[in-house]
C-alpha positions in Angstrom: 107.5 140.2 84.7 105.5 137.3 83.6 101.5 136.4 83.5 100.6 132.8 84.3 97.3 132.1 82.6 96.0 129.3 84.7 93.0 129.9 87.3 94.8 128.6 91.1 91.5 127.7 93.4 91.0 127.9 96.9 88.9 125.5 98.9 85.4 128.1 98.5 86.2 127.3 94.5 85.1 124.0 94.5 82.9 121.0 96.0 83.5 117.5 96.2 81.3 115.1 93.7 79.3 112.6 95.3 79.6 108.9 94.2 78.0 105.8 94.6 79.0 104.1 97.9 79.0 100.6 99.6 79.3 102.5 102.9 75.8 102.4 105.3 77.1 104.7 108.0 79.7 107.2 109.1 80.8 104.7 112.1 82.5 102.5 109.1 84.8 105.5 108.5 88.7 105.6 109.8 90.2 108.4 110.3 93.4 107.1 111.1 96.9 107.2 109.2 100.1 105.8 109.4 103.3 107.5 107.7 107.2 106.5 107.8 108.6 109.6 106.9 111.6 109.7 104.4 114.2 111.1 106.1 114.3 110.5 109.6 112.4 106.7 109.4 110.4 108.1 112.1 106.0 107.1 112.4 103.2 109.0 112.7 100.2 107.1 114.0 96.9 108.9 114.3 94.5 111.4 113.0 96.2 113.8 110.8 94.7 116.8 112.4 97.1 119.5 113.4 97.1 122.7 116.1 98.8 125.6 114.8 101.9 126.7 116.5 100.1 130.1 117.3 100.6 130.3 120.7 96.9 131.1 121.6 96.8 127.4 120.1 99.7 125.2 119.6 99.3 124.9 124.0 100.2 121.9 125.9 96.9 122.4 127.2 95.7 121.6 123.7 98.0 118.8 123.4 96.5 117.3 126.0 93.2 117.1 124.6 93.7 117.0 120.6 96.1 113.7 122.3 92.5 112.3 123.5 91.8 111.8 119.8 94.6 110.6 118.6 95.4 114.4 116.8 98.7 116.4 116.7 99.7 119.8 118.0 102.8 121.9 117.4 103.8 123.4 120.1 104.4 127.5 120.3 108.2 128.6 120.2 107.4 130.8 123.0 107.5 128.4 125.9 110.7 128.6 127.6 112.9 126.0 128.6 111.3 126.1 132.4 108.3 125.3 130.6 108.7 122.5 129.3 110.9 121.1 132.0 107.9 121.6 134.3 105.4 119.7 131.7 104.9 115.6 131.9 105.1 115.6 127.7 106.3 111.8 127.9 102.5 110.1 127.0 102.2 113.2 124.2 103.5 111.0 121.7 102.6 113.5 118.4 103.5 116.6 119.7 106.4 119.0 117.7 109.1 121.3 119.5 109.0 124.6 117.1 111.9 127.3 116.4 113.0 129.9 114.1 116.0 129.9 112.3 117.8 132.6 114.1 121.3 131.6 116.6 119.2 131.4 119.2 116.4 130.0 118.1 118.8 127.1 117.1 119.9 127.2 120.5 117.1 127.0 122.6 115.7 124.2 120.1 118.8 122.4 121.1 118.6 122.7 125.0 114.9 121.5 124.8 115.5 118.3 122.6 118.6 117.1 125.3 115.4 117.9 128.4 112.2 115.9 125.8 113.7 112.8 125.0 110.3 111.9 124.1 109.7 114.3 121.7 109.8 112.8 117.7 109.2 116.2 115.6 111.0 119.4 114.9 108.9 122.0 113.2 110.9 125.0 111.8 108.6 127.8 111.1 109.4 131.1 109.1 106.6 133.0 107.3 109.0 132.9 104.1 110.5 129.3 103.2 111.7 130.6 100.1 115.0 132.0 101.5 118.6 130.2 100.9 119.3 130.5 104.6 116.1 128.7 105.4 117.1 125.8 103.4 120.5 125.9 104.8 119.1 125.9 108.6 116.8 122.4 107.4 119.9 121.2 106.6 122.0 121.4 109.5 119.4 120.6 111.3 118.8 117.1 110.0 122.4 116.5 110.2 122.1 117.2 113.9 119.3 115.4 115.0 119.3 112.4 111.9 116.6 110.5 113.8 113.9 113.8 114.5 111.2 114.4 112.0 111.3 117.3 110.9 108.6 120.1 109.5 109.9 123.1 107.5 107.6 125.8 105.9 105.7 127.8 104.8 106.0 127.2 101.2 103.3 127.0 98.5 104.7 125.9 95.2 106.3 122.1 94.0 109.7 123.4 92.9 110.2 124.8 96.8 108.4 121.9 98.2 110.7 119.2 96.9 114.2 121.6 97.6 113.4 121.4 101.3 112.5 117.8 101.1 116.0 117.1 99.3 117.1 119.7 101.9 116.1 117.1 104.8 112.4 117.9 105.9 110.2 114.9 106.2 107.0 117.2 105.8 106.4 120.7 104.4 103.9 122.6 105.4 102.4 124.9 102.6 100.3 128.0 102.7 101.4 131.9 102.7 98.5 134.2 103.0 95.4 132.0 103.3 94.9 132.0 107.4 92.0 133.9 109.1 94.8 135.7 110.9 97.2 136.9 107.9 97.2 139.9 106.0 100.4 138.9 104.0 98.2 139.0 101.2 96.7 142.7 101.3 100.0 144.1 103.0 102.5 142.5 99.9 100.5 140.8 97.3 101.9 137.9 97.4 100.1 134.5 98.6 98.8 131.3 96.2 95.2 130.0 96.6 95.4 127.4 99.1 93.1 124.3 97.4 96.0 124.2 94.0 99.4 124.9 96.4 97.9 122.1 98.6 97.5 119.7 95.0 100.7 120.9 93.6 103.3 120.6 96.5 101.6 117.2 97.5 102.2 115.6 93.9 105.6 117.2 94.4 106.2 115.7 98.1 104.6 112.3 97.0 107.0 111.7 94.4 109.8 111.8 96.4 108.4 109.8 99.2 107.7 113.3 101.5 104.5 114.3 102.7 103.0 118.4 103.1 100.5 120.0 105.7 97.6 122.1 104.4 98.3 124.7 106.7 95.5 127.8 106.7 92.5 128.8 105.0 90.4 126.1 106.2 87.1 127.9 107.9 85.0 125.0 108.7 85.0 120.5 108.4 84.2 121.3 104.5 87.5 123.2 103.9 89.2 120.5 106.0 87.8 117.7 103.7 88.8 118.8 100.8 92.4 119.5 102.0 92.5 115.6 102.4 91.0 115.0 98.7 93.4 117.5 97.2 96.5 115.4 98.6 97.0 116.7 102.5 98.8 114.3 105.1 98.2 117.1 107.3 96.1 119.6 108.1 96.8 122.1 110.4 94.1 124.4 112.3 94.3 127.8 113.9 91.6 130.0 113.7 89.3 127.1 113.5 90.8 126.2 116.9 90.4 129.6 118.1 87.7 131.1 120.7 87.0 127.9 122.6 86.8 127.8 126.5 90.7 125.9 126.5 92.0 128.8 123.3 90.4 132.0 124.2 88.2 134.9 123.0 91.8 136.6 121.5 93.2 135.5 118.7 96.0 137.0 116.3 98.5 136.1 113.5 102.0 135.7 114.8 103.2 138.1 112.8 100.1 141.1 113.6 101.3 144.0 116.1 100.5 142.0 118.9 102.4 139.5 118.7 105.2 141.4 117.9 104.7 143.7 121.0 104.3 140.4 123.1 107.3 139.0 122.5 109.8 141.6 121.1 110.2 145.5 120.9 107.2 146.2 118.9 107.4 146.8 115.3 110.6 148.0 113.4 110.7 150.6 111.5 111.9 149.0 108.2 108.3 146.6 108.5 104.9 146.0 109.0 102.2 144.0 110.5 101.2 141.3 108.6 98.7 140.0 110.9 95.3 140.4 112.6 93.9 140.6 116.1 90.2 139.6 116.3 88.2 139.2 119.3 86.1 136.1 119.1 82.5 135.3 121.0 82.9 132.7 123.4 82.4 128.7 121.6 82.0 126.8 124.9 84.2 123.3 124.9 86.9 122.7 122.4 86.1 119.1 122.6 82.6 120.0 120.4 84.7 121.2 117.8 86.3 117.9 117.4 83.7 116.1 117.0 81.9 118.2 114.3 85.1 118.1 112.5 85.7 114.2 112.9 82.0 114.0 112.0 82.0 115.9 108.9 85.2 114.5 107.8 84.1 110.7 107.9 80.6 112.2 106.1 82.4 113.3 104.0 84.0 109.7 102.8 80.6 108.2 103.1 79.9 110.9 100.1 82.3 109.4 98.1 82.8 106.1 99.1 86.5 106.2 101.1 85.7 103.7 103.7 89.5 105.1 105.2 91.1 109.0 105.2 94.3 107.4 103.5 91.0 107.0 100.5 89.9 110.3 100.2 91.8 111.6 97.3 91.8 109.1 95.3 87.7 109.1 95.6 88.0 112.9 95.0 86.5 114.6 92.2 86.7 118.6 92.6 84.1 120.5 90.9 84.5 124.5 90.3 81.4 126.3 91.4 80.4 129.9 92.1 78.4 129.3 95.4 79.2 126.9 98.1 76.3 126.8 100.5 72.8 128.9 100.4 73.3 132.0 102.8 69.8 133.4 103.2 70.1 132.7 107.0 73.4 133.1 107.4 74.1 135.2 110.9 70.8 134.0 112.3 71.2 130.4 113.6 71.8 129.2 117.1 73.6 126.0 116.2 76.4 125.4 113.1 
């Protein structure tokens, strides 16, 4: 047993420090990014905003729309192969076909690349990316499919980040514990505060030409902002994502009783639920979502001067503070 002295923030830890800009309005702000990804030489071209692979999220439905601006979605593993062979994906250019790790998994993975020629990105999603078979799945997987782009996670520390990397991943998503739907956290004790796993596993990704998502713990544009500063390429968005007219009301961790009565036997014996079920007010459109969050982000960069996203953290300063926002009315507003 060892103690590791150092304080690990999360995104309510800290603000960003304003600085003097050039910038006279938010309409000078892009949003936009372009990566070539290390392994597979594949692109991304867009706005690094990503749907979680929940599957009250990651919906082609969703695709459809986050496409409209440009954004990304992962798509559930829960679709079946009649799915997607019904579904016109070919103008859904940043869109990614997820799976487990199990045989079939692999599989199914398999039969829907050969029927999506289109499709550019594999994400292979486990709640623990710190297993040796998880690393040796990445693996065979980029020797299958060379040219695919592929996202392993969740992991939230550099050492694990660059192994999968090595491994074959072109991005890693990071974050155990921090979603509005997990309870990893409280049910094992184990998790790292999302705003240092995001700086530390992008340093470690960056350095060997990979990139990370910021996946979880983001509760409003804010959060999402300082994702980018800390070092993000990605950020990816679930419960943020969640109650709109397009998501619906329920929304719960893949890994909570209900989704594991949805789409298995219930839970074994030898486990528990390490997710939530919430029922959410109705939010009206998604699309006003996006807008607040594309607003606040290019705010955001007027506040510090990054006339581009790709600026952000390099015009980031992080300050540690013990209050974020002033609550007194909290609860009691009609609009934000």
């Amino acid at each position: 047993m060892r103690i590791e002295q150092e304080i690990r923030l999360d995104y309510s830890d800290v603000l960003i420090r304003p600085k003097r800009s050039t910038l006279g309005s938010r309409k000078e702000v892009s949003l936009l990014r372009e990566y070539k990804f290390r392994n597979s030489g594949g692109y991304f071209v867009g706005c690094p905003i990503m749907a979680s692979n929940m599957d009250t999220i990651g919906k082609f439905e969703i695709a459809e729309i986050l496409n409209e601006h440009k954004m990304f979605t992962c798509i559930h593993k829960h679709y079946t192969l009649e799915d997607w062979e019904m579904k016109d994906i070919l103008h859904l250019k940043n869109i990614a076909i997820s799976s487990g790790i199990g045989s079939e998994d692999l599989k199914k993975l398999d039969d829907i690349v050969k029927i999506s020629p289109g499709v550019r990105f594999i994400c292979l999603d486990v709640a623990n990316g710190y297993s040796e078979r998880f690393c040796d799945v990445v693996k065979e997987v980029r020797e299958q499919y060379p040219t695919l782009t592929i996202i392993a996670g969740n992991v939230v520390t550099a050492d694990m980040t660059q192994e999968l990397i090595l491994a074959g991943a072109d991005i890693v998503k990071v974050g155990i514990g921090s979603g509005s739907a997990c309870s990893t956290r409280i049910k094992t004790g184990v998790g790292y505060p999302q705003l240092s796993a995001v700086i530390e596993c992008a340093d470690a990704a960056h350095g060997l030409g990979g990139h990370i998502i910021a996946d979880g713990g983001c509760t409003c544009p804010g959060d999402v902002a300082k994702a980018f500063g800390a070092g993000a390429d990605f950020v990816m968005l679930g419960g943020m994502l969640a109650g709109y007219d397009e998501t619906g009301e329920e929304f719960y961790g893949m890994s909570s009783k209900t989704a594991q009565e949805k789409y298995g036997t219930g839970l074994k014996d030898y486990r528990a639920s390490e997710g939530r079920t919430v029922i959410l007010k109705p939010k009206g459109p998604l699309k006003n979502m996006l807008q607040e969050l594309q607003g606040g982000l290019r705010s955001a960069c007027t506040y510090v001067g990054a006339q581009t996203l790709k600026d952000l953290p390099k015009c980031t300063t992080f300050i540690r503070v013990n209050n974020q926002y002033n609550r007194v009315y909290e609860g009691n507003t009609t609009g934000d």
